[in-house]
N, C-alpha and C positions, 0 to 999 in steps of 0.2 A: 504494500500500500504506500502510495505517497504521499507526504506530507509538504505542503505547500507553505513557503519560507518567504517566499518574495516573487510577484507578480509583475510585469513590466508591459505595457500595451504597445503593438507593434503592429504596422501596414507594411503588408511584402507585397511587392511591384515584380509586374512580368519579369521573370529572369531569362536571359540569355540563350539563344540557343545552342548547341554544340554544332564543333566546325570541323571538317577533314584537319589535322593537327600535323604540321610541319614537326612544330617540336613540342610536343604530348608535356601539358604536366604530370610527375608521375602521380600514377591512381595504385588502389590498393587490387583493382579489377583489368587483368591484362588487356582482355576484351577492348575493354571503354581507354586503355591509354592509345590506341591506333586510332580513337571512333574523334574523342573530343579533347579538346585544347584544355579543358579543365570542365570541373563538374560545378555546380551550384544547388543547393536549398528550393527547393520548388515551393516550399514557405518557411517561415522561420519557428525554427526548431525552438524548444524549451532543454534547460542541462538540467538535469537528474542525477543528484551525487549518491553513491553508495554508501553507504558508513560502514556497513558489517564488517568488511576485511580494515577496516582505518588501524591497522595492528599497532603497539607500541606506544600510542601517543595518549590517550586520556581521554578525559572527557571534557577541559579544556581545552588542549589541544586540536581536539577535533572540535570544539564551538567557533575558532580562531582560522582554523581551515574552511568550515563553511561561509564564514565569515569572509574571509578574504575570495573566494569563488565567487559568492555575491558580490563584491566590491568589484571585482571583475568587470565580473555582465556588464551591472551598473553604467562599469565607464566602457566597456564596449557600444550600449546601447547610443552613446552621447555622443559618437563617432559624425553624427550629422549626413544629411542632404543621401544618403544609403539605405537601401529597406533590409540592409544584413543586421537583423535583430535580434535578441533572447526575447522569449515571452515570460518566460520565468525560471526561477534556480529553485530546485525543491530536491526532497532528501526520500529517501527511501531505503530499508533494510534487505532487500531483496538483492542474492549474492551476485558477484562481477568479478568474471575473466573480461582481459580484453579483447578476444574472438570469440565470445560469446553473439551471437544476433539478436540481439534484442527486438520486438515486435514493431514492425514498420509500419503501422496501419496509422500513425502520424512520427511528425519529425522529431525524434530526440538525440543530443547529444549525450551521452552515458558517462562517467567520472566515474573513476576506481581507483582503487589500492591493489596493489601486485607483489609478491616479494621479490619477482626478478622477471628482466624482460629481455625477448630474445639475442637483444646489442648487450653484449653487457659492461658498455660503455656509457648507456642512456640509462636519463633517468626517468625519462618519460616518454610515452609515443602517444601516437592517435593514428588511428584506422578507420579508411572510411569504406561505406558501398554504397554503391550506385544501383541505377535502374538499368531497365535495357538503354536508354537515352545518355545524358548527360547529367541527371540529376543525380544526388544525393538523397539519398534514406534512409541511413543510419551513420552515427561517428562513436567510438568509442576512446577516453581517453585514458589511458592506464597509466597510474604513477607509483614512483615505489613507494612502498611503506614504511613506517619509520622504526621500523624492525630492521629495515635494510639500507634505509638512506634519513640523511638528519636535516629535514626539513625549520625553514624558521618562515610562517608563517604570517608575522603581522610585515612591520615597515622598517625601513634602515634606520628613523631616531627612536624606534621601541627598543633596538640595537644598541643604540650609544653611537649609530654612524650617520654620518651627513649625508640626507639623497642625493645631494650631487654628486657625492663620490662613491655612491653607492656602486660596488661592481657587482658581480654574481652570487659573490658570498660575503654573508657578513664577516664582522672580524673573529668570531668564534670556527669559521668555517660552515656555517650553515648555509644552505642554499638556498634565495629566496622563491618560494612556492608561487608569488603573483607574476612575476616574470616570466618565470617559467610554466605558467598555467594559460597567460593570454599567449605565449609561443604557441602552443598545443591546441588555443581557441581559434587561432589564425589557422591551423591547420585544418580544423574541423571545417571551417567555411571556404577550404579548398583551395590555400595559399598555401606556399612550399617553400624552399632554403632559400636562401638569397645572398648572393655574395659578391654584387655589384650595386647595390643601395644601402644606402643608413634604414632599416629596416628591423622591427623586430621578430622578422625572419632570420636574422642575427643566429648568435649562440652568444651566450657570458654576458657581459654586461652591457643590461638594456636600460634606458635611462627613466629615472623616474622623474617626472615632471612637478613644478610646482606651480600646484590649482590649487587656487584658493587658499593658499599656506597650508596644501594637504601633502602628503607623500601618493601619490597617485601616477598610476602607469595606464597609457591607451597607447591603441596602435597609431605606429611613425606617420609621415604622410605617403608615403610610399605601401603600405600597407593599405590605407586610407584609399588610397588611389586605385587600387586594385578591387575594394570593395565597392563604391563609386560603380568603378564600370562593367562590374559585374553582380553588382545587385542593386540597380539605377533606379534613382529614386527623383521627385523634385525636391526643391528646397535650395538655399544659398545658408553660405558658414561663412565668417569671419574671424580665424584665429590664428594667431602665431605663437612658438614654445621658444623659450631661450634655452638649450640643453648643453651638456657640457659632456656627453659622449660622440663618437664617430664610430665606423667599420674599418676594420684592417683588411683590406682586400689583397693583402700577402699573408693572413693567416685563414686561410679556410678548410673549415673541416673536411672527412672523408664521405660525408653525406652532404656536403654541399652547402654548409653555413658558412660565412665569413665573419670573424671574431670581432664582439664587439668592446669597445674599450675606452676608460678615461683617459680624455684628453688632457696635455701638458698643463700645471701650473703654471703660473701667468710670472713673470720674471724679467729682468732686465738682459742686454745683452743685444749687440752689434750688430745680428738677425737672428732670425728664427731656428732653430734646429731644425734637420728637414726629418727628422721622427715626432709624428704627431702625437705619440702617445708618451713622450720621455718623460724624466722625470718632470723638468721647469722647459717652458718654451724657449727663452734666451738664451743664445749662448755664443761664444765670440768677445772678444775683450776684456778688460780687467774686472767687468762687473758680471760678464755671462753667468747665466744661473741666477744670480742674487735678488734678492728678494726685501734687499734694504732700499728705500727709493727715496729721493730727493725729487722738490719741484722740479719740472720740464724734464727729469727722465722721460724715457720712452718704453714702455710697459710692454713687453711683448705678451699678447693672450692668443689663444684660440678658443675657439664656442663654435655651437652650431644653432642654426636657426631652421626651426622645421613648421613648412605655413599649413596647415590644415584647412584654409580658408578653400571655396570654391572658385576663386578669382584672382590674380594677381596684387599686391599691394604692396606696398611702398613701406618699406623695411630702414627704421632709424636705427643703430646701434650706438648706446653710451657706455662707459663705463662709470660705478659709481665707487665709494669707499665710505665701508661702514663699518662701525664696529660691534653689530649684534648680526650682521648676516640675514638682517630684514630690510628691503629698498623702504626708504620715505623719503620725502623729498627736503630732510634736514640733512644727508648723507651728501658730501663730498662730490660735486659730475667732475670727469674730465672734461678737459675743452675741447675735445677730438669727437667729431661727429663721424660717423661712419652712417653712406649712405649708398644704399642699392637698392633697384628692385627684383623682389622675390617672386618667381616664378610657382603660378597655380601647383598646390598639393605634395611639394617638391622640397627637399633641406638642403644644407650647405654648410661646409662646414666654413668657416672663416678665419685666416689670420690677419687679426690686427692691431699696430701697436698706438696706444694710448698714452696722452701724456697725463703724465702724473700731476696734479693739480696744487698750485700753493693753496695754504690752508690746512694741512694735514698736520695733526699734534706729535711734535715729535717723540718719539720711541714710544710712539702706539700702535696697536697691532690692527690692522683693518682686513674686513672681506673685501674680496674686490666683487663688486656684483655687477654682473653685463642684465643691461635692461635693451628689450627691442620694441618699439612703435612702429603702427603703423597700420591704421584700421585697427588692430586688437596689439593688445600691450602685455607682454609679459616679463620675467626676470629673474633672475639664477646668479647664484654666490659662484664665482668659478674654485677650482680645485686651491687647496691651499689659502695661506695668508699672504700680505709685507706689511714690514714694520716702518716706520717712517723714520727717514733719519734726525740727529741729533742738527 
């Protein structure tokens, strides 16, 4: 029987047809990977978490798991202007393998516990099957158990760690469960590895955005963009994210993820190191690396900006210095305006250096925070501190 947790009201728009497939995404049905370029939802499914097998963890634990799946949806459903929706997250004690076929006679996506999975590399998969067509009707998503793997559930500050720097795992070595869940939900609606986009088709560290002064993760726009056009809805969005990860597209997995990773603290130095992920962006000269700054230094940072909007918009880049890691507009601007426009549904990653603004208290310790405008406004503390000099 299932017990209903959380309800979410959803409109699914004609989906797509399937087409003769040059280059097939891969399907879990050999058949349908020669037939269509990729499968879709013919409506939007409801996820059904299993609890029975949740081995190991408690019964907090597992409050904090369903908890966090809901939180999911949630910010999946927010995704805008796409009729790819949850209708609802609800529980059920009825057991789960992951090639189990659960009852197709409506669309669900199926959550479970596993103590081992056929990669045993992974720590999670998802399975889907299709019709005779292109559609989708059924997904299942199987995670390990934490009998077998050491899930941390809630967010990087319940952690002790900063979401911007949040990478894969926290600093106890836990791995975060939301990350690695909407991965797994992006699968279920028939998106795959990715290893040529900022994407969280990803693997390791995917960024957690800051909404509302929340730790919350939705998919990139590249993801975004993929749902768009393949479960087309109307509507217009207007939003842009200030993030502080990127892809390494020289490290990509054996199943075809390219590694995702924080990007360099923001430093001083003659230019930029050309490793986006090193320790400090700066480096070169007597002050590369450092991270003590003086007015009219020139701040090396990198960030990324990812526009979820449905239109192109006009992208401001500041940087600010504060010293609680919260933007208001008492905090410190540089006088360096960085200006571009940002192309529909698409991110970027940016280098650029800022100067460092008189007015900064000497040998105080400031965040440096990248704010972007432009039609939607958002803003992110980059990695790391600098101290001001004496």
């Amino acid at each position: 029987m299932f017990s209903s947790s959380k309800l979410v009201p959803a409109v699914f728009a004609a989906l797509l047809l399937c087409a003769p497939a040059a280059h097939a995404y891969p399907t879990d049905d050999s058949a349908l990977a020669a037939k269509c370029d990729y499968q879709t939802w013919s409506a939007p499914p409801r996820v059904v978490i299993h609890t029975s097998e949740f081995a190991g963890g408690g019964a907090t634990r597992q409050a904090n798991m369903i908890a966090a799946i809901e939180a999911v949806d949630a910010e999946f459903n927010l995704v805008g202007a796409t009729s790819a929706q949850i209708t609802g997250t609800e529980t059920t004690t009825d057991p789960f393998t992951v090639t189990t076929k659960f009852d197709t006679s409506e669309p669900v996506i199926h959550v479970g516990f596993v103590p081992s999975l056929k990669n045993p590399d992974a720590v999670a998969v998802t399975k889907r099957w299709g019709d005779s067509g292109c559609h989708l009707v059924r997904a299942n998503i199987g995670v390990l158990d934490l009998d077998h793997f050491d899930w941390r559930f809630n967010q990087p500050e319940d952690a002790g760690e900063h979401f911007w720097e949040a990478g894969a795992r926290d600093d106890d070595g836990k791995k975060y469960f939301r990350t690695s869940y909407l991965h797994e939900l992006l699968h279920a609606f028939g998106l795959n590895h990715d290893d040529s986009h900022y994407s969280f088709m990803n693997y390791a560290a995917r960024p957690w955005a800051n909404r509302a002064g929340d730790d919350r993760i939705r998919p990139l726009p590249r993801d975004v963009r993929l749902l768009r056009d393949r479960y087309p809805a109307a509507g217009e969005r207007t939003e842009v994210a200030a993030l502080s990860t990127w892809y390494d597209e020289d490290d990509v997995s054996d199943s075809g993820a390219a590694t995702g990773k924080v990007l360099c603290a923001p430093s001083l130095g003659d230019d930029f190191t050309d490793k986006l992920f090193a320790d400090h962006c700066g480096t070169g000269g007597s002050m590369g690396g450092s991270t003590t700054v003086c007015a009219r230094d020139m701040l090396r940072t990198r960030y990324a900006v990812a526009n979820y909007s449905t239109h192109s918009v006009d992208e401001d880049a500041r940087l600010y210095f504060s010293t609680d890691a919260q933007w208001d507009y008492f905090d410190v601007a540089s006088p360096t305006l960085a200006d571009t426009i940002h192309q529909t549904t698409e991110s970027a990653e940016r280098g650029t250096s800022f100067e460092v603004p008189a007015g900064l208290v000497s040998g105080t310790t400031y965040y440096t925070i990248l704010r972007v405008t432009g039609g939607a406004t958002d803003w992110i503390p980059l990695p790391g501190t600098v101290t001001a000099c004496w």
